[in-house]
matplotlib code that plots the C-alpha trace (Angstrom):
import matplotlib.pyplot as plt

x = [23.0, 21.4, 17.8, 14.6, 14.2, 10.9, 10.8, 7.7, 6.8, 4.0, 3.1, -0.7, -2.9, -1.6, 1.9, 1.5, -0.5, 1.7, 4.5, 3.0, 2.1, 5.8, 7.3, 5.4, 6.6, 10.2, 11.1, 12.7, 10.8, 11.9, 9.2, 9.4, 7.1, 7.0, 5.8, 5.0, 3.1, 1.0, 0.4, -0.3, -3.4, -5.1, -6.4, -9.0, -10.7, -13.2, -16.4, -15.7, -15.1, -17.2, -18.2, -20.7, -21.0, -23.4, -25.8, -25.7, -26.6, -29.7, -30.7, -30.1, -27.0, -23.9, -20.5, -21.7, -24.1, -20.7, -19.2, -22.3, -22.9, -19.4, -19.1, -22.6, -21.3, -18.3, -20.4, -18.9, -15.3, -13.3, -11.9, -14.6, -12.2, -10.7, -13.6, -14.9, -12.2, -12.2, -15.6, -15.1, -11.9, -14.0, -15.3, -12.2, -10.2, -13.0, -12.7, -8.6, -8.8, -11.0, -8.5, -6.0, -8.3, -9.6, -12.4, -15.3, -18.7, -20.8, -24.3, -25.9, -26.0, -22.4, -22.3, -20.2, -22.4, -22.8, -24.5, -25.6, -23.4, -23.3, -24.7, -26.5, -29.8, -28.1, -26.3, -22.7, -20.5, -18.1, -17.1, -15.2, -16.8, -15.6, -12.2, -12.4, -9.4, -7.2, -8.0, -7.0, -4.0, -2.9, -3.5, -2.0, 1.2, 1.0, 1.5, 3.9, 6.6, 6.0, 8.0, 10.2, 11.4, 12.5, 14.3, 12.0, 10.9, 12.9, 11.1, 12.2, 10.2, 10.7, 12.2, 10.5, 10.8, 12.3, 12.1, 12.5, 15.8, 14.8, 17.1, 16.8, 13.5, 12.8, 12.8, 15.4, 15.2, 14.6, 16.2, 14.9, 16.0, 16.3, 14.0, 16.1, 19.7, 18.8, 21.4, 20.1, 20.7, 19.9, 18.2, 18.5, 15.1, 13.9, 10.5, 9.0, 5.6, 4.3, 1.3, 1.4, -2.3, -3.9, -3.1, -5.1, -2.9, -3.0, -6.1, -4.5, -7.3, -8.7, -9.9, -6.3, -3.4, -0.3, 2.0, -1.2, 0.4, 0.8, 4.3, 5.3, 3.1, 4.6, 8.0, 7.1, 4.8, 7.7, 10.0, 7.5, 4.6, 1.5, -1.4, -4.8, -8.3, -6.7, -9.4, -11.5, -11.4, -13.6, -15.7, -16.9, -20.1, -20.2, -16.8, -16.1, -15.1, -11.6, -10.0, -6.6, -7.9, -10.6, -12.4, -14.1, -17.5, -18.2, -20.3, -21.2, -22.7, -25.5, -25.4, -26.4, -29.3, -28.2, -30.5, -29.3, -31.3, -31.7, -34.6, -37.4, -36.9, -33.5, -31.3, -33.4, -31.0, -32.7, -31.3, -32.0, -33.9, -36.3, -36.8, -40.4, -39.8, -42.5, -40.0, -37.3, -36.1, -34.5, -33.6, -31.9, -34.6, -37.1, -35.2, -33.9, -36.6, -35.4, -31.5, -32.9, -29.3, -27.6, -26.7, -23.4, -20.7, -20.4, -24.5, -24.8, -22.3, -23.7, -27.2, -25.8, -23.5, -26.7, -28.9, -26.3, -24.8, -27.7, -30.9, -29.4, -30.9, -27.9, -27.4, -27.9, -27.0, -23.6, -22.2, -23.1, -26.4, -27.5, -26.7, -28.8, -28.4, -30.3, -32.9, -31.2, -30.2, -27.3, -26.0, -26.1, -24.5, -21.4, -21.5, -21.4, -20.2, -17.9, -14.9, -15.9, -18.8, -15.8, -14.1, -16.5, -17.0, -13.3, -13.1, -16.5, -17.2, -21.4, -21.9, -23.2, -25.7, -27.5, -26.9, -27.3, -23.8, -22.8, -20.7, -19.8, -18.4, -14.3, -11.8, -11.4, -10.0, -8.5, -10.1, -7.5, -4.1, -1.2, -1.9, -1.7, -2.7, -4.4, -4.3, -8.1, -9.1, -11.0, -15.0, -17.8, -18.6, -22.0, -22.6, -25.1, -24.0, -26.3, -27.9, -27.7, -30.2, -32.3, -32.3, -33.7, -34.3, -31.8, -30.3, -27.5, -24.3, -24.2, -20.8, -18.7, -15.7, -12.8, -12.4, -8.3, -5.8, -4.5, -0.1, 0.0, 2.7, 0.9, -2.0, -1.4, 1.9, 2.4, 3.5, 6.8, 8.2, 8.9, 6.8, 3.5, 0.9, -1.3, -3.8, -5.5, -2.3, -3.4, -6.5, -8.1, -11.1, -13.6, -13.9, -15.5, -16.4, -15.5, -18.6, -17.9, -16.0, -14.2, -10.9, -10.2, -10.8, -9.2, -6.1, -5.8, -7.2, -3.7, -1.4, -2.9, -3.7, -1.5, 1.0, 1.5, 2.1, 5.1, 6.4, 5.9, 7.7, 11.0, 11.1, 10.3, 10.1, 13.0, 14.9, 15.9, 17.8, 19.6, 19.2, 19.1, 23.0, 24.0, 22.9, 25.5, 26.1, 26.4, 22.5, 21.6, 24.8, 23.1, 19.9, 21.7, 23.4, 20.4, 18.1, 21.5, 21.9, 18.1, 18.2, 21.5, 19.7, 16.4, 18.5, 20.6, 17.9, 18.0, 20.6, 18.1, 15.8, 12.3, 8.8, 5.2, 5.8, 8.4, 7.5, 6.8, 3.8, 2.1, 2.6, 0.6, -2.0, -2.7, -2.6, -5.3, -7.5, -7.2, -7.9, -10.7, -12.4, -12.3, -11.6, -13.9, -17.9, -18.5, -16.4, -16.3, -14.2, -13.4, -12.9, -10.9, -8.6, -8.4, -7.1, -4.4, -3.3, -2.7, -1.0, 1.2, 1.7, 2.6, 4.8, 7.3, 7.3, 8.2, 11.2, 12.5, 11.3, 13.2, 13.0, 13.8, 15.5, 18.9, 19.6, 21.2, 19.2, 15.6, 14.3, 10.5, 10.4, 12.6, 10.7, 7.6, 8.7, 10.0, 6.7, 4.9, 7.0, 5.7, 1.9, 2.1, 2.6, -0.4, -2.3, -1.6, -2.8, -6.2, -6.6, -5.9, -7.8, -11.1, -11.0, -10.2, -13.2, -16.0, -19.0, -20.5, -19.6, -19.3, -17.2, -16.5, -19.1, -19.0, -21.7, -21.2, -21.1, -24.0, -25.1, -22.8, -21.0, -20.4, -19.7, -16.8, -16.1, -16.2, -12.5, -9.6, -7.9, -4.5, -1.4, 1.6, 4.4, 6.7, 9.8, 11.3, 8.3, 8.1, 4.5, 1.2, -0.3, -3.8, -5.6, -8.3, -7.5, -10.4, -11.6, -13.0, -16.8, -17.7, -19.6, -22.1, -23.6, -24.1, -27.3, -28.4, -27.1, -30.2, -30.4, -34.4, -34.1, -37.4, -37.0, -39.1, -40.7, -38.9, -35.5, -32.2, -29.3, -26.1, -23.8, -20.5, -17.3, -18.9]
y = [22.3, 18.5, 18.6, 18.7, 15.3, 13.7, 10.3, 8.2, 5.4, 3.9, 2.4, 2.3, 5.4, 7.8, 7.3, 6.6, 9.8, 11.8, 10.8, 11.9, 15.2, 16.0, 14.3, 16.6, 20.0, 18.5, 17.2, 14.2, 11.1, 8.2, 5.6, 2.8, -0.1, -3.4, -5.6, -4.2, -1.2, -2.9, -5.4, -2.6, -3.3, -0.7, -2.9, -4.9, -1.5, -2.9, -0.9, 2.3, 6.3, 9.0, 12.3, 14.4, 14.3, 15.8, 13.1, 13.1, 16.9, 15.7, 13.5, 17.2, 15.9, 18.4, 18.8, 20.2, 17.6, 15.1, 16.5, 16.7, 13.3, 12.4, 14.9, 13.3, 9.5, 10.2, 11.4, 15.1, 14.1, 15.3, 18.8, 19.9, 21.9, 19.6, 17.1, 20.0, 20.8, 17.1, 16.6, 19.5, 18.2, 14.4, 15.9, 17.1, 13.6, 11.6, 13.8, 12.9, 9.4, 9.2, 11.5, 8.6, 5.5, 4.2, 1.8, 3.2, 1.4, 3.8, 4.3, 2.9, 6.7, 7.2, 9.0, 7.2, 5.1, 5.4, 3.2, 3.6, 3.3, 3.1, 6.6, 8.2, 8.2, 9.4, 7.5, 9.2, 6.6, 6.2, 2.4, -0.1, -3.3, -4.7, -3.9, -0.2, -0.1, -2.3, -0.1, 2.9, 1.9, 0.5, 4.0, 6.3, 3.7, 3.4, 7.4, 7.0, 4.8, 7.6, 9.5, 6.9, 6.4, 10.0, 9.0, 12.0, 8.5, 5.9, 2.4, 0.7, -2.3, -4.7, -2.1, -1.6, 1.3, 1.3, 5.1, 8.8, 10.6, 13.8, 16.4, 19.8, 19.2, 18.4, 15.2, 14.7, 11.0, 7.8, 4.4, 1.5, -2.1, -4.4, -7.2, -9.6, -8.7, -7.4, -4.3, -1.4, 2.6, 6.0, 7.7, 11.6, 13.7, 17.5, 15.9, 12.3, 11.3, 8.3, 7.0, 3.1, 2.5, 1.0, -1.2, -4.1, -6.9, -5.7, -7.7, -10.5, -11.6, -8.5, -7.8, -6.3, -7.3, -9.1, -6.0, -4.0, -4.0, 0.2, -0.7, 2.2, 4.6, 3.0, 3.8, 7.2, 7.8, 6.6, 9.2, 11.7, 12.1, 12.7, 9.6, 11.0, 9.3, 5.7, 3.8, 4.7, 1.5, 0.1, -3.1, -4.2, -5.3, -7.9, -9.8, -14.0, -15.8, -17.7, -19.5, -17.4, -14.4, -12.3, -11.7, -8.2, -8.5, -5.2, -2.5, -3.0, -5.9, -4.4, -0.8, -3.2, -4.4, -6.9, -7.8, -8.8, -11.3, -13.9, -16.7, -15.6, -18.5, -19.5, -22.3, -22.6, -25.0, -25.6, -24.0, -20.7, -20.7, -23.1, -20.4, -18.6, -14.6, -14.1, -16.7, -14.1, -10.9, -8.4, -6.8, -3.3, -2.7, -2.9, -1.0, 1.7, 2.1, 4.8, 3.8, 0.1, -2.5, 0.9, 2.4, 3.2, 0.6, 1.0, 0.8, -2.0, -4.0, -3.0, -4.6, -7.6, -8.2, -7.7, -10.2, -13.2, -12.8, -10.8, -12.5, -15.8, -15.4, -15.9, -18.6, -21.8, -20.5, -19.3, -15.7, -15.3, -13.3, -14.1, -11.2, -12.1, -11.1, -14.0, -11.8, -9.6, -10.8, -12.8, -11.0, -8.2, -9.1, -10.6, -7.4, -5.4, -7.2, -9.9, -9.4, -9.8, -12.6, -14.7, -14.3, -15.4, -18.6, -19.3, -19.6, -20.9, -23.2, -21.6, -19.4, -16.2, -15.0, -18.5, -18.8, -16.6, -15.4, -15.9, -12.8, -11.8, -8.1, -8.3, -5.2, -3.2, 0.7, 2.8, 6.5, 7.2, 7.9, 9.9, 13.6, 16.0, 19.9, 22.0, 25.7, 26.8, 28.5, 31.2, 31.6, 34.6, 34.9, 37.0, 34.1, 31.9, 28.9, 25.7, 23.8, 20.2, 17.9, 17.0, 21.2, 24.0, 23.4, 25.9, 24.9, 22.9, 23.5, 27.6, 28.9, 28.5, 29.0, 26.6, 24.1, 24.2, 26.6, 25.1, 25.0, 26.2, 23.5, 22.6, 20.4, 16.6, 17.6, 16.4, 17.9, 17.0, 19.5, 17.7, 14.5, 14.0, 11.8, 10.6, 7.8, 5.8, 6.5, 10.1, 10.9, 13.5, 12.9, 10.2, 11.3, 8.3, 6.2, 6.2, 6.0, 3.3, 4.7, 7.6, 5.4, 6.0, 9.6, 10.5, 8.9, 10.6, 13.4, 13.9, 12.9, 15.7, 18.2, 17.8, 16.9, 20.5, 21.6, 19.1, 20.6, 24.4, 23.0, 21.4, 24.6, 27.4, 25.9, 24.9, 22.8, 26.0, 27.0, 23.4, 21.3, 17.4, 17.2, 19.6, 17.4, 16.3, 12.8, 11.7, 12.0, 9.8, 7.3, 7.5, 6.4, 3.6, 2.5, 2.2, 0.0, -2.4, -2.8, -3.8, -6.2, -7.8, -7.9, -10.2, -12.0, -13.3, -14.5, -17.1, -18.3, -18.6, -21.3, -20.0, -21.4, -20.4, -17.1, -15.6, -16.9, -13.6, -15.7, -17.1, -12.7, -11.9, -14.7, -13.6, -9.5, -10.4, -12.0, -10.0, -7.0, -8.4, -9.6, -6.1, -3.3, -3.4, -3.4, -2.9, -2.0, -1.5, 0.5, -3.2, -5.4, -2.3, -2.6, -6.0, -5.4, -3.1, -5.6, -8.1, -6.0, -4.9, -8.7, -9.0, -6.4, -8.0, -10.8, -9.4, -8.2, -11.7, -12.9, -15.6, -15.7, -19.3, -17.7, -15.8, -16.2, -13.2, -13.3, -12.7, -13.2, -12.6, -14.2, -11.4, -8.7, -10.1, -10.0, -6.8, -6.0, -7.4, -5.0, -2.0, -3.4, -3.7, 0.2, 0.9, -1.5, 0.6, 3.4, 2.2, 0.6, 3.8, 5.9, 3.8, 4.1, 7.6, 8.1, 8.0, 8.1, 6.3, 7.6, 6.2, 3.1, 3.8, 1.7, 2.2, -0.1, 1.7, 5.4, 4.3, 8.1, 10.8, 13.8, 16.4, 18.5, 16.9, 14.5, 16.4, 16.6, 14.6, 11.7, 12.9, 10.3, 10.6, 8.0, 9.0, 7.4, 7.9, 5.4, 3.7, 4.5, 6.3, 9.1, 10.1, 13.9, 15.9, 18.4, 20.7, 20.3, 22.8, 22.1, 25.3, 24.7, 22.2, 21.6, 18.6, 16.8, 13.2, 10.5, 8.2, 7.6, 7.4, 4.4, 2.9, 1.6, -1.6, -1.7, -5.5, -3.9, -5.8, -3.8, -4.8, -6.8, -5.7, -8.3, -9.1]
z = [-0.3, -0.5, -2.3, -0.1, 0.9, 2.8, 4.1, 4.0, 6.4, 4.8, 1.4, 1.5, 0.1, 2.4, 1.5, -2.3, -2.6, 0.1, -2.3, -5.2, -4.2, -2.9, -5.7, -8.0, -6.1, -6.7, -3.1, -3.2, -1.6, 0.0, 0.6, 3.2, 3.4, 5.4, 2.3, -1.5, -1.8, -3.6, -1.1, 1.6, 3.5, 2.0, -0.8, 1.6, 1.6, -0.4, -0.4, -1.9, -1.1, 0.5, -1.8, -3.1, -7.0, -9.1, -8.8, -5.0, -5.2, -7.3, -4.4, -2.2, -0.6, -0.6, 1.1, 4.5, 4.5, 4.2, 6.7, 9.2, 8.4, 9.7, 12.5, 13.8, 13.1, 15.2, 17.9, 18.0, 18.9, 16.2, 15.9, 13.1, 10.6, 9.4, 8.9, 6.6, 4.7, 3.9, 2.9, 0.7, -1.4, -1.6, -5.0, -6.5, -4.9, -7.1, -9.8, -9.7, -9.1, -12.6, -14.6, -13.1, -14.1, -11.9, -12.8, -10.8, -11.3, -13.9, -14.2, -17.9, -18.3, -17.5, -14.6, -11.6, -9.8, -5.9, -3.0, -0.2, 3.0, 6.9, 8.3, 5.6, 3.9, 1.0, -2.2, -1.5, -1.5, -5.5, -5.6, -8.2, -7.6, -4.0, -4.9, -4.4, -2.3, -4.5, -7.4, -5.8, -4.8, -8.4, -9.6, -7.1, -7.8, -11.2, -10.7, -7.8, -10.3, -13.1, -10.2, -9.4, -12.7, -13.3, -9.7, -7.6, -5.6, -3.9, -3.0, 0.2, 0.4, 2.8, 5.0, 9.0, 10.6, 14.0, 15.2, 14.3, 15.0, 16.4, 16.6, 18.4, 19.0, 15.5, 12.9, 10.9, 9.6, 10.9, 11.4, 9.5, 9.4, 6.4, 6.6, 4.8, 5.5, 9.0, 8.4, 10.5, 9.4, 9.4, 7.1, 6.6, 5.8, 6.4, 7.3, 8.2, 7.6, 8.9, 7.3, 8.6, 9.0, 12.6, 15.4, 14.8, 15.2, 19.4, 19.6, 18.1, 15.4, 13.4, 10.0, 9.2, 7.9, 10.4, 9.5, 11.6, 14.6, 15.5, 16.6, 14.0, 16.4, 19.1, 18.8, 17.9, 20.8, 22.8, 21.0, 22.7, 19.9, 21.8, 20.6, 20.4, 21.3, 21.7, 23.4, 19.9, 18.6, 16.0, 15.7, 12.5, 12.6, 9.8, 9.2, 8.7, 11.7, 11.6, 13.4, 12.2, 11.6, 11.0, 7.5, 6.7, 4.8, 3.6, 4.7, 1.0, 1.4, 3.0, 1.0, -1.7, -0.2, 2.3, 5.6, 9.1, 10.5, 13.4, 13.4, 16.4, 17.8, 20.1, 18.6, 15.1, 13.4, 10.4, 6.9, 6.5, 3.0, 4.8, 8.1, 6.4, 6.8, 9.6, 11.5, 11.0, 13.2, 11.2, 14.5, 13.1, 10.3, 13.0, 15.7, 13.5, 10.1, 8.6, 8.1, 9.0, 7.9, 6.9, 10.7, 11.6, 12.8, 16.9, 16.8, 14.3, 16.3, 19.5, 18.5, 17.0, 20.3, 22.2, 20.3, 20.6, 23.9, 25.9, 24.2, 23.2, 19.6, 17.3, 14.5, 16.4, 19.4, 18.7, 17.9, 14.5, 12.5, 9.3, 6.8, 3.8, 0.1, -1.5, -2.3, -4.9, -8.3, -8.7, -11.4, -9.9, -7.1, -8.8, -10.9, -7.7, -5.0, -6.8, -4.9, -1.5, -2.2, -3.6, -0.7, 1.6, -0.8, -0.8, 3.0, 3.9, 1.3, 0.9, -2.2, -0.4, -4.0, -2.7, 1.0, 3.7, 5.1, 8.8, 10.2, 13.9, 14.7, 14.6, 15.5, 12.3, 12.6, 15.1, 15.2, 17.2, 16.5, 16.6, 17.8, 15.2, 14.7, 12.0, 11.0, 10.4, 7.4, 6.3, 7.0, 6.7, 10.2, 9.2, 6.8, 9.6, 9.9, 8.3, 11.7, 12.2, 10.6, 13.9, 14.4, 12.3, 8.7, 7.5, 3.9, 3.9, 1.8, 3.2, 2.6, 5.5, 3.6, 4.5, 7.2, 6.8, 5.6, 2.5, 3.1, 6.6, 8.5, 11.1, 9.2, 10.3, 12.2, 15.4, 18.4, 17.3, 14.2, 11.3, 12.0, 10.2, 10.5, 7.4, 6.8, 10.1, 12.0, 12.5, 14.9, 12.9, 11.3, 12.6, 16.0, 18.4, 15.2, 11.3, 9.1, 6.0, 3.2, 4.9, 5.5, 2.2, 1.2, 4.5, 3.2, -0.1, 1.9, 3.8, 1.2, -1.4, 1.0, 3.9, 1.6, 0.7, 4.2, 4.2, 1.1, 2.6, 5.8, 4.3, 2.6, 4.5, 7.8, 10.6, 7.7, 6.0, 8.5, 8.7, 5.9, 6.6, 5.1, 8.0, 11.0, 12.9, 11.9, 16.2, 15.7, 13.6, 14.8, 18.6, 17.5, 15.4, 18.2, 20.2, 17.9, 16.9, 21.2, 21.2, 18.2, 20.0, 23.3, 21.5, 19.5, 22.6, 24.0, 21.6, 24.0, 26.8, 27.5, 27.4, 28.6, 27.9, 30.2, 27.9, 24.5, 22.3, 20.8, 23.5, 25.3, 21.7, 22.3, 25.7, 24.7, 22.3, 24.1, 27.4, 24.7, 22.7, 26.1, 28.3, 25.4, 22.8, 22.1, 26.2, 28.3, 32.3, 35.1, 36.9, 33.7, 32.6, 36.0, 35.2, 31.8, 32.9, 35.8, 32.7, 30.5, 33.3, 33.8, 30.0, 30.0, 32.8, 31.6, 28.1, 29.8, 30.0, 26.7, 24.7, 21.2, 19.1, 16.6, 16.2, 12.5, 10.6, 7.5, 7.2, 11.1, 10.9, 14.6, 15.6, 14.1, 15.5, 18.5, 18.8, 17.6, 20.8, 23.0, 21.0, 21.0, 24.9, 24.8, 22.6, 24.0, 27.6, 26.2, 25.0, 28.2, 29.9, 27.9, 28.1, 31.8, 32.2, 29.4, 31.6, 29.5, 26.9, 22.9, 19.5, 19.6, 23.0, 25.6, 29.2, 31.3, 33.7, 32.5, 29.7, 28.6, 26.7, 28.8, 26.6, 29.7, 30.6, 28.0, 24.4, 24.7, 22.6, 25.1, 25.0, 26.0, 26.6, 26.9, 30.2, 29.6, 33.0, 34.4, 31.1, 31.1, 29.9, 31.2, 29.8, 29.8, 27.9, 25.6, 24.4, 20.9, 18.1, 17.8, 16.3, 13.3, 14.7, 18.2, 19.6, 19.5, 20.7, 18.1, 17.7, 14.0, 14.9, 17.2, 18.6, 22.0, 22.9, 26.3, 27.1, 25.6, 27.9, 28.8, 27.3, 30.0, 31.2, 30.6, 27.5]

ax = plt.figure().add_subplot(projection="3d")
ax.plot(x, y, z, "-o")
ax.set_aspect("equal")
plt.show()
């Protein structure tokens, strides 16, 4: 019998630490990325990793206070097990990540240094300069190539992944192109885990990286995986405007002290370090004064979105805020914050330690994601439960035992057996919004912990009883087959001559900004119509579309377009999801449903791909809030008298 092999589709933090933890149980790992894993976009994490540490406990922070903090800053949409049994590894994933070296920012006593982040009143948040995620992912490789050189890991960069084969119900590989000789195969595994990260690139300019397109999820929604919460799409509040792309500025930026500002008065032109403070409206300090520049993402970017385009007041008129760090010590702030603060030099030409920065909200993360399941573990139900913080003052961190059951095969799986789901590409943990500095742990999260119930399932699960070396081969050859006719097909259309209607690029352009316009910060049931009218638009004349370029060797235009199919399918789902979503939560802004339903609403969007009408279908599915209730998510907002509603079609 062949060894236990598990293929990974991914080479960010999920998959690097997803392969470490099989590679260390012995199951052999084959690891697929689109560009070097080193180059994955998780290194443009920047600003660090959620945990409790021993300091943190000093401030009276624990790991139930983590995980209420994120439960609460997701607005009560995620199933709540797993969001605790997350918060409680963060500590031991820290701990391991040091053991590994990591460089994480110390304390002049030592300790590992924390700041503050988005959500909590609390220093929680470990960080190695602004280059948190880049760190993190040159340690979990340096430890992933330990395994590759014994030959337990197999590297297949430059390799895209094109779908699952699925086999009696089941996984059993997938089929993956070559980037640079275009040859497309089959690859045999007793499980597949796909951990390739969001869907950015569907609004066309984002913070992410071009290979963030969610085509991955795509194909494997349309290979019947069930995609949860897709209209849960987050807005950065404070990222660099481009006119290719978007630039993040960390949420560490303002953890470290940083202020968001406008001047009082409409179209001030002159340099900020001339406009006196008493001219200046720090809008969320005075709006929310006890978390002040430190609120959560949706709200920070709701409030900045509502001062420019409602109120008129942004920088000179234009969508932009000032988000100020000139106050703080230079040194300190290229000790801290070097990495991003160079960036924003590099592509702005203003040194940010001296100038105040100009940021707009961009597209950033995707809460949702593929739908995937969880075994529950073990709790004291005598033991009473610890309230939520705007509730009784009972003490945080009671025992409530475990959130998951450590091994059982069902954590991160999805509805298909044998395909997993780690990283952003699974739904699981950050419900209507992600607080800052959870992307991360939630990605090492699922490769060490979910990671074991891959291991459990390629050994005691459905592959036992048929190995991936006793498939028929006509499964894998089928699926083969299929992906080959549809790379002919695009490449023919070389052949044809193409306009503006059935160009892949301008289809992109006009997803993107059809997207950005009618399915992010607000949203409304017509613009929403709209949207889908547009995309349905897209999608026929995608049908007909023409590439310019049939070479053999290498085709990116090819891939790309290819890619745009996929992102029309995503792209239906969000659509459909925001309208069917009718209510106001998290990242998720309805004008015209403006309050929270938890009556009807408290329930994971479920969609489905139905490939007989080559469409999306949405439903609810219930979810498991039983550890906290819901309360009202206010973050201690004042409300002004004169206060203007948000407008719709914004």
């Amino acid at each position: 019998m062949a060894q236990q092999r598990v293929i990974i589709v991914g080479g960010g933090l999920a998959g690097l630490a997803g392969s470490v933890r099989l590679a260390e149980a012995g199951v052999q790992v084959d690891l697929f990325s689109l560009v070097p894993v080193k180059r994955s976009h998780s290194v443009c994490a920047q600003g660090g990793i959620n945990a409790c540490n021993d300091v943190a406990r000093q401030q009276g922070y624990s790991e139930y206070e983590h995980f209420d903090e994120t439960i609460y800053g997701g607005d009560f949409l995620a199933d709540q097990h797993p969001v605790l049994e997350m918060a409680n590894w963060a500590p031991k994933i820290i701990d391991l990540l040091d053991r590994m070296g990591v460089p994480f920012n110390r304390t002049s006593e030592g300790f590992r240094d924390l700041r503050l982040f988005g959500g909590s009143l609390f220093k929680r948040t470990h960080f190695a300069g602004a280059t948190t995620g880049q760190q993190l992912i040159y340690a979990l490789d340096e430890q992933a190539r330990r395994y590759e050189s014994e030959g337990k890991v197999t590297k297949y960069e430059y390799w895209e992944f094109l779908r699952p084969v699925i086999e009696d119900g089941r996984c059993v590989g997938i089929v993956a192109q070559d980037m640079r000789t275009m040859q497309i195969r089959a690859f045999r595994a007793d499980a597949v885990v796909m951990a390739t990260g969001g869907c950015g690139l569907v609004y066309g300019k984002s913070t992410n990286s071009i290979i963030c397109t969610g085509a991955a999820a795509a194909r494997c929604f349309k290979a019947g995986a069930w995609y949860g919460n897709p209209e849960m799409i987050q807005v950065h509040p404070t990222a660099i405007p481009g006119a290719d792309k978007l630039r993040l500025m960390s949420e560490s930026a303002r953890g470290e002290g940083g202020r968001v500002w406008v001047p009082r008065k409409p179209g001030d032109n002159r340099d900020p370090k001339n406009i006196p403070d008493a001219e200046r409206w720090y809008f969320l300090e005075e709006k929310y004064p006890a978390y002040g520049n430190i609120v959560p993402r949706d709200i920070a970017t709701r409030e900045i979105f509502d001062v420019c385009v409602n109120q008129g007041l942004g920088v000179g008129g234009e969508n932009s805020v000032y988000l100020d760090l000139t106050h703080r010590d230079p040194e300190y702030l290229q000790r801290k914050l070097g990495g991003i603060l160079e960036i924003y030099e590099k592509f702005v030409g203003v040194d940010p330690k001296r100038t105040p920065m100009k940021i707009f909200p961009a597209v950033h993360y995707s809460m949702g994601g593929l739908y995937t399941t969880f075994a529950k573990g073990r709790y004291n139900p005598a033991q009473p439960l610890p309230k939520h913080k705007s509730g009784s003052a009972a003490p945080l961190g009671a025992d409530v035992g475990q959130g998951m059951a450590l091994g059982e095969f069902a954590n991160a799986q999805t509805n298909i057996p044998g395909l997993y789901a780690f990283g952003e590409i699974n739904f699981a943990y950050h419900g209507a919004n992600r607080l800052g500095a959870n992307a991360l742990l939630s990605c090492i999260f699922d490769g060490l912990f979910c990671g074991v119930s891959v291991v459990n399932y390629v050994r005691d699960g459905a592959p036992k009883a048929k190995p991936h070396d006793q498939v028929p081969q006509g499964a894998f050859d089928r699926e083969v087959e299929a992906e080959s006719k549809r790379y002919k097909e695009l490449a023919a259309s070389a052949s044809r001559s193409g306009d503006e209607k059935t160009n892949p690029y301008a289809i992109h352009r006009e997803l993107g900004n059809e997207m950005t316009a009618a399915c992010t910060v607000v949203k409304s049931e017509s613009r929403l119509a709209q949207c889908l009218d547009k995309i349905a638009e897209l999608r026929e004349r995608f049908s007909r579309v023409a590439v310019s370029d049939a070479a053999a060797w290498t085709n990116q235009t090819l891939n790309y377009a290819r890619a745009v199919g996929d992102m029309l399918i995503v792209a239906e789902a969000i659509a459909k999801g925001s309208i069917a979503r009718k209510e106001s939560r998290g990242a998720h802004y309805r004008t015209d449903y403006p309050s929270r339903d938890d009556a009807n609403y408290m329930k994971t969007t479920l969609a489905k791909y139905d490939a007989g009408s080559d469409s999306v279908t949405v439903e609810f599915v219930p979810i498991d809030a039983s550890l906290i209730a819901p309360t009202a998510r206010t973050y201690g907002k004042t409300e002004k008298k004169d206060a203007k509603p948000v407008p719709a079609g914004v």
